[in-house]
N, C-alpha and C positions, 0 to 999 in steps of 0.2 A: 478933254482937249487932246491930249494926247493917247495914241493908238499902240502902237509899239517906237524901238529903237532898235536900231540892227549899228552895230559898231565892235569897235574890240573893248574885253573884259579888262581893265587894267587895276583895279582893285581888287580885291576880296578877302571880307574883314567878318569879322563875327557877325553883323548884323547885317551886313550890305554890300553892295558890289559898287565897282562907279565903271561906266558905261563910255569910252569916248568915241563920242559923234562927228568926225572931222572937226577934231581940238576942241570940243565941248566935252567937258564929262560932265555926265550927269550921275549925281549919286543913288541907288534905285534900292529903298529895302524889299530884302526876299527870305521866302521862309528857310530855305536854304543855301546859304550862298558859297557853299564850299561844294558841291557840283556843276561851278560857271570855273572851277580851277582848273580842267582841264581844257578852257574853251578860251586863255588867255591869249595864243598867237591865231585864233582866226575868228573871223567876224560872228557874234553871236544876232540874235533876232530877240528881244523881250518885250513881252507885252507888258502894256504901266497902264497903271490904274493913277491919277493925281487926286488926293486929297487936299481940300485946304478949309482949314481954320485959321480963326480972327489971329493968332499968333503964331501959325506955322503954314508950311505947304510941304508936301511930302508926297515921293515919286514909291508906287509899288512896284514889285517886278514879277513878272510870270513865264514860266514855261511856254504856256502856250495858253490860246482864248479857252479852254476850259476850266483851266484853274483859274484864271481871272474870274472868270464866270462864275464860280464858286466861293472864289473871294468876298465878291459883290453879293452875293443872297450871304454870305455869314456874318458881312456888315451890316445887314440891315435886321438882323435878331436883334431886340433889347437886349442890351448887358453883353455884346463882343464887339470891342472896336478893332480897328485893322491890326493889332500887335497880337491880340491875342486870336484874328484870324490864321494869321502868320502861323502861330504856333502850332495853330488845328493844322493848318497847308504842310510843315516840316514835314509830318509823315507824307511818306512817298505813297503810302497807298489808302489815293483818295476814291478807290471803288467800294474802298469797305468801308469810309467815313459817310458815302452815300449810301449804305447797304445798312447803316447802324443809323441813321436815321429814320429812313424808310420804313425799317424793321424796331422801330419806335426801343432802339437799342443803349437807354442812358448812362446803362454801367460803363460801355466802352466809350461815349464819349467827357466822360469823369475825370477820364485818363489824362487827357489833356489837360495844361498847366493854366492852373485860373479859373476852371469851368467845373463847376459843384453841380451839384445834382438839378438845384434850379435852373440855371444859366440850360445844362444841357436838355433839359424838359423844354425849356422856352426855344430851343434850335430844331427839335422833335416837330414841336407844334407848329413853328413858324416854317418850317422846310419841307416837313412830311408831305404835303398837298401838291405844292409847287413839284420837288425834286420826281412823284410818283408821274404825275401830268403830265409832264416832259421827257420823263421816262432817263432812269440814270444811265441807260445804255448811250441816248442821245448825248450824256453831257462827254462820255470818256469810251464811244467808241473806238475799238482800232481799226473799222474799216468803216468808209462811207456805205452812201446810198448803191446795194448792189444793183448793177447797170451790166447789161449783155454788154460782152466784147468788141464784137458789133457795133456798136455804137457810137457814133462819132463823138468827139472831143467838144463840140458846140453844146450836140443835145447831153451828151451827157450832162456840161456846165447848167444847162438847161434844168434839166433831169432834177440835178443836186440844189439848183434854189430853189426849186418847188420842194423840197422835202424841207427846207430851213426854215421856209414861210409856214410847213406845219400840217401838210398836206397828204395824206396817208399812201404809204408803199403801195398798196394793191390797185391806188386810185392813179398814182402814179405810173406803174404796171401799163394799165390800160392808156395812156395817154402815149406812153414812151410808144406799144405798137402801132398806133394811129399814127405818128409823127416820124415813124421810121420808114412810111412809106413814103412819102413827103421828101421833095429836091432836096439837097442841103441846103440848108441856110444861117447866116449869125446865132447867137446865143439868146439874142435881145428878141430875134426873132421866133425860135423856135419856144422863148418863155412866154410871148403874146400869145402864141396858138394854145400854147398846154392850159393857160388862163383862159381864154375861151372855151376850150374841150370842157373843162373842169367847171365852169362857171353857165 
């Protein structure tokens, strides 16, 4: 239901932050929430995940759609629900918690509070396929789809949903020079054509 909240931080407590949305707070747990403490006088952005069960409902919070992202395939392992996601998410470095699955690496994920050697076997088996597929540069790059300079602001937008939809660089490559010879036009526009070229 909900995608993100952008508002100011005016909580932040051991478990959770609360979030106020034009006089709504909403309370959002995160796996760290003493890094929103420097973000209390100007408006943050968090992405939430809502869970709900027959006797709760409960808002998550994320840095940004990657860790959310990551959130979501740790929930769906048998044996880790969203708390003890949470506790995998606290560490800050979630390139090595995908480098330790990938790399079918159980000892370090042991480490984590809650998670025994079976639990982190069954995150191994259930993540290794998916995380390798998608490629873990895809989930926590720091730079997008490299696009010439050149390149206008439309095709780029252009450019960058064809890589999201899963559509491979070097195919992309050859699209973006076709299309850069081409008038300018919208985003909506320049995505029909590259879908045609491609298709």
């Amino acid at each position: 239901m909900y995608e993100y909240l952008t508002g100011l931080v005016t909580v932040v407590a051991p478990q959770y932050i609360v979030v106020d949305v034009n006089g709504v707070g909403y309370k959002l747990l995160v796996a760290n929430p003493y890094r929103y403490q420097e973000d209390q006088t100007k408006k943050v952005q968090v992405y939430v995940y809502q869970a709900v069960r027959e006797d709760n409902i409960s808002l998550f919070g994320f840095t940004d759609q990657n860790e959310k992202k990551l959130f979501m395939q740790l929930i769906n392992v048998s044996g880790i629900g969203p708390k003890s996601a949470l506790a995998i998410l606290a560490n800050p470095d979630h390139q090595g918690l995908v480098d330790a699955i990938t790399n079918n690496n159980v000892s370090y994920l042991t480490k984590f509070p809650g998670i025994g050697k079976k639990t982190a076997s069954q995150i191994v088996l259930d993540l290794r396929d998916k995380l390798t597929n998608e490629s873990s540069s895809s989930l926590f790059a720091t730079t997008q789809l490299a696009v010439d300079a050149t390149v206008n602001s439309e095709l780029k937008d252009a450019l960058e949903a064809l890589a999201a939809l899963g559509y491979k660089e070097r195919d992309i490559k050859k699209v973006q020079k076709t299309l850069m010879k081409e008038e300018q036009m919208a985003t909506d526009e320049y995505l029909r054509q590259a879908l045609r070229l491609l298709n």
